[in-house]
N, C-alpha and C positions, 0 to 999 in steps of 0.2 A: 165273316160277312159284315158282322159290323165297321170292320174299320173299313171296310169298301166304302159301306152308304154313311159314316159317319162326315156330317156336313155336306151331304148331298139334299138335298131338297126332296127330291124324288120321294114315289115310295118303294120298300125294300124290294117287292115284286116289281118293279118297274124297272129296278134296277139292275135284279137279275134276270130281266127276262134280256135287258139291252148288252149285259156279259155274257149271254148264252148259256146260263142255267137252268132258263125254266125249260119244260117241256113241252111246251111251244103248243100247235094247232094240229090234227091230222083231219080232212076229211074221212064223214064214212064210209066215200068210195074204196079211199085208200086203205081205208080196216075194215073192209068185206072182205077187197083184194087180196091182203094178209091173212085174213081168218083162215080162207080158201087155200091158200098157200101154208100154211102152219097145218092145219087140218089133212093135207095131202101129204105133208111127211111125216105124220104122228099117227098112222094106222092103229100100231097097238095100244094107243092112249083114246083114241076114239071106237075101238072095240069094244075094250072097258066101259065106256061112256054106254055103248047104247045097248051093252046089256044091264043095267042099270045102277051102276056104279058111279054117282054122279062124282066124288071128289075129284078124280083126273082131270075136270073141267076145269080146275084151278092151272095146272101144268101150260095147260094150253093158253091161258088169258095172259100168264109170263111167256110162256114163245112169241106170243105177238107183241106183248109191251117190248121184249128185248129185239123183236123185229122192225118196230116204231119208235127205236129208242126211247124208249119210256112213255110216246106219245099217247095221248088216248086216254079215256074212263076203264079203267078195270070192270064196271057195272054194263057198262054197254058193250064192250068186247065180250063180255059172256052170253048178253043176250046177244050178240050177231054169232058167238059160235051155235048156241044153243039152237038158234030161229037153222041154222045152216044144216047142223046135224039131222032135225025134224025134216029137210023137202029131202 
C-alpha cells in the first residue's frame, strides 16, 4: 500500500477508497433487507439464538458482512439482527 500512496498527496484512505478497497457506504435499508434475508436462511442459528444462546449472533453479523461485501458496522448489524429477532 505504501508504494501506491507513496508521492501521492492524498490521504491513504482516500486513496483506497478511489482503488476500491475500502468498504465503501451501505444504507440501513439495505442491511434490514439482508438481516431479513440472512436470518431466513439460518433457522438453525436463529433457534439457538432465541433459546437463549446468544454467541451465534456473531455467525449471522459475518453472513451479512460477507452478503454486504464487508459493508456495514458489525455493532449495528447485530443490533438490527437483534431489534429483528425480538418483533
Amino acid at each position: 500500500m505504501m508504494a501506491i500512496v507513496d508521492g501521492d498527496d492524498r490521504l491513504p484512505f482516500v486513496v483506497a477508497e478511489a482503488l476500491g478497497f475500502s468498504s465503501g457506504e451501505v444504507t440501513e435499508e439495505e442491511l434490514k433487507k439482508t438481516v431479513v434475508e440472512v436470518i431466513e436462511r439460518n433457522q438453525k442459528v436463529v433457534n439457538k439464538i432465541l433459546k437463549g444462546n446468544k454467541g451465534p449472533i456473531q455467525a449471522l453479523v459475518g453472513q451479512v458482512l460477507k452478503a454486504t461485501g464487508r459493508k456495514g458496522d458489525p455493532a449495528k448489524i447485530k443490533e438490527l439482527i437483534e431489534l429483528q429477532l425480538t418483533n
